[in-house]
N, C-alpha and C positions, 0 to 999 in steps of 0.2 A: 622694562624693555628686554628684559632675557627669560622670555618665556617659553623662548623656542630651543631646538637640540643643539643649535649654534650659538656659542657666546662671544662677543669679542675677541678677537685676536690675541693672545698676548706676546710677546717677540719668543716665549719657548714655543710657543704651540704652534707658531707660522713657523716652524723649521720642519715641515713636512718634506714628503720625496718631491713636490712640486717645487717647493723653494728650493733645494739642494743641486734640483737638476737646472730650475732657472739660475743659479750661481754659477754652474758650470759650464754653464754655455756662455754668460759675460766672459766668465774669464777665459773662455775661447775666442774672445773678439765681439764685440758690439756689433760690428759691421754685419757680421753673420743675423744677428736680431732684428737687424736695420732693414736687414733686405725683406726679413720676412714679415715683420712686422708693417713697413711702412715708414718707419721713423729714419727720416733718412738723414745719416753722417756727414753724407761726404765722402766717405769711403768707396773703392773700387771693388771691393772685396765680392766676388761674384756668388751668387748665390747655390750655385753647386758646392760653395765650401760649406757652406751649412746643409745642405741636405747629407756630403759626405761626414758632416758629424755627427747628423742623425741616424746616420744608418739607413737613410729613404733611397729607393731605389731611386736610379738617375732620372730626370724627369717629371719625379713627382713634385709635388707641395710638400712641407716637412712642418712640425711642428717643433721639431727640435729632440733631443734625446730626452726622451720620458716624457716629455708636453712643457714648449715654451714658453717663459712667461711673455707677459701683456709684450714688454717693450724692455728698452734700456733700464728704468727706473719704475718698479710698482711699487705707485706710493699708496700708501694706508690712507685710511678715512681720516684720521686723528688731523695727518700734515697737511690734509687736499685745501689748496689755496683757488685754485682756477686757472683757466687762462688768462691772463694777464699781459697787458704792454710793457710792465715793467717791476714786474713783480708785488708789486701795490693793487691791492684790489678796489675799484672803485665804488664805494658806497650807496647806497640807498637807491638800487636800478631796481629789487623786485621787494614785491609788497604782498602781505598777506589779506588776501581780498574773495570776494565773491565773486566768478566769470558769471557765475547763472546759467553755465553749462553742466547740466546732469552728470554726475560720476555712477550712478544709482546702478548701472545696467553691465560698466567695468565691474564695479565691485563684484556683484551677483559672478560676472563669469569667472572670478580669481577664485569665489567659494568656491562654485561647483566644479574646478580643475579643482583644489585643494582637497575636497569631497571625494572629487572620483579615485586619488590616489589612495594606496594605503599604506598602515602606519610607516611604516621602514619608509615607504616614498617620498613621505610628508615632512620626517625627519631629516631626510638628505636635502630636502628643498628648501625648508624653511629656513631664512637667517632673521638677525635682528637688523631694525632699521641702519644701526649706523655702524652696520660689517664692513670690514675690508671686503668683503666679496663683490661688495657696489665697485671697485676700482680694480679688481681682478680679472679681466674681460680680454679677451684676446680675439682678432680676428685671424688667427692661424690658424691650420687645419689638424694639427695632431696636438693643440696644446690641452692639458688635463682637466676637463673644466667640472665644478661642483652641481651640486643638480639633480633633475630626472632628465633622460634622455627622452628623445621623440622616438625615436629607433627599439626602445626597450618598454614601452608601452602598450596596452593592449588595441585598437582601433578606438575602442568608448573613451579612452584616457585622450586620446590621442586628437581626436574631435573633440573635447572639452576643451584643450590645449588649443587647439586651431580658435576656438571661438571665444577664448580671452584675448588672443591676438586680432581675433575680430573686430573685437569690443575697444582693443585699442586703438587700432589703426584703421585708416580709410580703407574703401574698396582696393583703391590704389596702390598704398602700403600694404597692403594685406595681398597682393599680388606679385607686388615685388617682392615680399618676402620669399616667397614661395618661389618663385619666379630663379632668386637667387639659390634657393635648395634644390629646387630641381637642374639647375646647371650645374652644381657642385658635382650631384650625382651625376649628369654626364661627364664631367671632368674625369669621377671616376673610371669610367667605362672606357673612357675614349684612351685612358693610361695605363689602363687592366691594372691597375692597383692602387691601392687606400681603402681596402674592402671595406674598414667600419670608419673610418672619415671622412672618405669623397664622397657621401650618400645622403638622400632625403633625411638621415634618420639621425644624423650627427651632430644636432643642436638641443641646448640644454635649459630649462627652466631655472632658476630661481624666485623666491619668495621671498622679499625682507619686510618685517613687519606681519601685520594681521591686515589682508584687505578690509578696510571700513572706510564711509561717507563722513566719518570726521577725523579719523587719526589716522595720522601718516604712515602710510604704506608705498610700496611699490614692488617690481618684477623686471628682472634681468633676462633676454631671451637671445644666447649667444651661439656662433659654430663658425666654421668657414666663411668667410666675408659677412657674415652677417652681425651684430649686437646692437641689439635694442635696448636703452636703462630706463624704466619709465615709474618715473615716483609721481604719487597722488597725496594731494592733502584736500582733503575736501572737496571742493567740486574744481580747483586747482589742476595742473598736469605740467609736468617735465616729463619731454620725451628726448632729452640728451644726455650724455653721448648716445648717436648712433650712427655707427658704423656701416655702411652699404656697399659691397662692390661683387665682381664678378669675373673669374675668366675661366670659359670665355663670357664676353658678354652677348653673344647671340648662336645659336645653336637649334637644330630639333631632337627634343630627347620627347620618348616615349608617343611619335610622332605628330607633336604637337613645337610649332615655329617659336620659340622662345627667343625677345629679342628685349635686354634690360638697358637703362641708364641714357637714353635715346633721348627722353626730355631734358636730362641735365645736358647733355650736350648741345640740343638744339638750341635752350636757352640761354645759355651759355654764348655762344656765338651770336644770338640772336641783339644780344646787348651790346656782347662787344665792334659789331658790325655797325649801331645805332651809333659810336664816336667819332667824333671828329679827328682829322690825322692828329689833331694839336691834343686832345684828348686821348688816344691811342698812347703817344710819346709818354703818355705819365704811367699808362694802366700797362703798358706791354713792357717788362724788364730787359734792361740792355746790360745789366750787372750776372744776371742771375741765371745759368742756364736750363732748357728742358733735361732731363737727365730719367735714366728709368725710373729712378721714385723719389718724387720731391714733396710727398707728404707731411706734415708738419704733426698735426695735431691725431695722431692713431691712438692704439694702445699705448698705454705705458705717461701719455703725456699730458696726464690732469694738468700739472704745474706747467704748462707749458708758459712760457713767455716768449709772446711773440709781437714786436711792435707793427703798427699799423704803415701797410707800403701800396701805392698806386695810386688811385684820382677820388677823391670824397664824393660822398652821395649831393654836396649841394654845390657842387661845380656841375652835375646835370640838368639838361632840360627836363620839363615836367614828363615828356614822352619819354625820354629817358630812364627817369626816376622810376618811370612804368614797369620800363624792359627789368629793371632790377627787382622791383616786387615780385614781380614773375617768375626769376630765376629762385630769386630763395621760396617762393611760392611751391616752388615744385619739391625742392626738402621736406620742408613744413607742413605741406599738404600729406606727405604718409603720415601723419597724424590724425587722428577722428576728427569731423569734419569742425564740428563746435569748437576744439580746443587749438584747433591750426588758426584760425579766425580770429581766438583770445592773442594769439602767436603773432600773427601778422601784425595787428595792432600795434604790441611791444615792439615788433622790429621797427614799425613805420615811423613809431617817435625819434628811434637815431636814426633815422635813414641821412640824414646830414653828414653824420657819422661814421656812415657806411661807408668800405672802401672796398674797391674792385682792385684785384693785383693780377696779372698775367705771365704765363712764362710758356714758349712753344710758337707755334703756327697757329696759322688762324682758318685755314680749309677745311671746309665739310670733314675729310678724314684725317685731320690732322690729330696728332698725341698731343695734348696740351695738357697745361695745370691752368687752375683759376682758383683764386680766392675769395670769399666777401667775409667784409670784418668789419665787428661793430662792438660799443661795446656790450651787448647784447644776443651777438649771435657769432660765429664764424662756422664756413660754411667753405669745404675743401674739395676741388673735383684732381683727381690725377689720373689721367693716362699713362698706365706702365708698361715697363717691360715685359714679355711675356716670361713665367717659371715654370709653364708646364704645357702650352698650348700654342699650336702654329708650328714653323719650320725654323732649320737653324740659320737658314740664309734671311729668315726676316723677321730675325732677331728674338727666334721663337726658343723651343727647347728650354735649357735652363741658364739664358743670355743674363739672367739676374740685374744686378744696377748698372752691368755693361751694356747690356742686350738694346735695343732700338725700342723704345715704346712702341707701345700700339693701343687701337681704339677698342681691344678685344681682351684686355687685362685693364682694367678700371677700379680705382679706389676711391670712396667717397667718404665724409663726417661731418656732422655738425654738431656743434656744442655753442653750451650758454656760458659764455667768459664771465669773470668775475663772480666765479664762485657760484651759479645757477647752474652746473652741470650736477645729478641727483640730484637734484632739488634741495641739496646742501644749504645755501642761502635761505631757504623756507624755511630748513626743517629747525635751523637757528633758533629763526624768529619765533620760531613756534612755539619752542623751548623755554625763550624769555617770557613770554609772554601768556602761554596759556599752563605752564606748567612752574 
């Protein structure tokens, strides 16, 4: 397995300027990470304190001094346990099997980006399957990330790259990708500055493994609101963690109407509208408030433990149970069409399981959070506050965890709890059993 330029980690080698600089932005305050990360404290702590320790002009996005890490805690591959209700992972939910959905056509396009690179490219890209770099991912905009860039590519590199992302994900996902790059870069514009971060071109490939139709591989495709982790074994796919969001989320840049995240919120409502007021009292939090970032599961929170809160999937009517397929349909669905369908399946067996949690309003333009949690899937929507977009009277500018949400700075993820995030769980069994 260390056939590539990357080996393992070992705790001397992980003392890079990246870790050094993520140490010193902890011990300037977590809150600062929180804000920009997603992982939210609790803290007040406004997010101009961290772009003031970054050194980021006011207004902008920060990644932190010299590029910050994932979150609060990057945990290594060695320790990644999963999401978790209670820190116990619950056994035997994924299986090593046949979908009889083709990998045949992914692989081919991970050669031909790997091909089109050359050697020095190939080298920066490639890790081994079971790298820390699978948990190293940040959705912040200045954090350091390992790779080839899309920005430092030549057009032919750059179109190979577009069309392994092709090869992964639907038409859909493969719009929202784009979708969310190209709002990054008007982000940039619209704040005259992040010249090489706020842009099309500031998202980074990785490689772990050797793409093949029988041993496990996979590709990490990370930048500003975006991270894709997508491990293959066979004709098999994880396509979690992925991280999604956007601000703004609606804008025209390069004169074309850019408007993302539109189905998570309609479905989203769409379900929560379908409850009954007695139904409502359990899904809507009377403990819990909206607040600028109530994300749970970002960067940083492989280990997350988080127990399951709101109304079960088998306290719904079958119309109901609908509206919920539908919601997480629309996650799942940026996925290729074949292996979102192997997806659906798995969720639909714990849909009993499944919980809806709410925090916020509930109007067309409301800032809400929602959660669905299974132990199979969880699936996070939050409307945040704005850090770089809008006005200071509506809680725009750099209003950080103080600032007033809004439906125009949005944070999405979904991951496979229980140890199914990188296909971690798989790559176990794999190991037992075919090696």
């Amino acid at each position: 397995m260390h056939g590539h330029g990357h080996r393992l980690r070992t705790p001397e080698a992980q003392r890079t300027r990246r870790w050094f600089m993520n140490r010193a932005l902890l011990a300037g305050g977590v809150a600062a990470v929180a804000t920009m990360t997603g992982c939210s404290t609790g803290s007040s702590e406004s997010a101009s304190s961290a772009a003031a320790a970054s050194g980021a002009p006011s207004g902008m996005p920060s990644g932190g001094p010299g590029g910050m890490g994932p979150g609060a805690s990057e945990v290594k591959y060695a320790d990644f346990v999963g999401v978790t209700t209670d820190g116990k992972v619950v056994d035997d939910l994924y299986t090593i099997h046949s979908t009889g959905v083709s990998t045949d056509a992914l692989v081919k396009a991970a050669q031909a980006f790997l091909d089109g690179l050359s050697q020095k490219q190939r080298r920066a890209t490639l890790f081994d399957i079971q790298a820390d770099e699978w948990l190293a991912w940040s959705n912040v905009d200045g954090y350091e990330r390992e790779g080839v860039r899309m920005g430092d590519l030549t057009d032919k590199q750059r179109e190979l790259g577009y069309a392994l992302l092709g090869a992964a994900l639907s038409a859909d996902g493969l719009t929202q990708a784009r979708n969310i790059m190209k709002l990054n870069a008007f982000l940039g514009e619209y704040n005259g500055g992040g010249k090489e971060t706020l842009t099309e071109g500031h998202y980074f490939f990785t490689v772990m493994g050797t793409p093949s139709t029988s041993a496990p591989w996979g590709f990490q495709y990370e930048g500003h609101h975006l991270a894709i982790n997508y491990f293959v074994l066979g004709d098999q796919v994880v396509m979690t963690p992925t991280f999604m969001g956007s601000e703004p989320t609606s804008a025209t840049y390069d004169g074309e109407k850019i408007t993302t995240f539109e189905p998570e919120t309609t479905a989203g409502l769409a379900l929560l509208r379908s409850l009954t007021e007695a139904q409502r009292a359990k899904v809507i939090s009377t403990t819990e408030e909206k607040s600028g970032a109530n994300l749970k599961a970002g960067a940083g929170a492989d280990n997350l433990e988080l127990a399951y809160q709101g109304l079960p999937g088998s306290e719904l009517t079958s119309a109901q149970r609908q509206k919920l397929l539908d919601l997480v349909g629309v996650y799942v669905g940026y996925q290729a069409e074949g292996h979102a369908e192997v997806r659906m399946k798995e969720i639909e067996e714990h849909l009993d399981d499944t919980y809806l949690y709410w925090l916020g309003e509930t109007d067309d333009d409301s800032a809400f959070y929602y959660r669905v949690h299974s132990p199979v899937v969880l699936i996070e929507y939050d409307a945040q506050s704005p850090l770089a977009y809008g006005t200071k009277d509506s809680g725009g500018g750099m209003g950080g965890m103080n600032g007033t949400p809004t439906q125009q700075h949005i944070h999405t993820v979904i991951r496979t709890p229980n140890g199914g995030d990188y296909g971690v769980d798989l790559l176990k069994l794999h190991l037992e059993t075919d090696h």
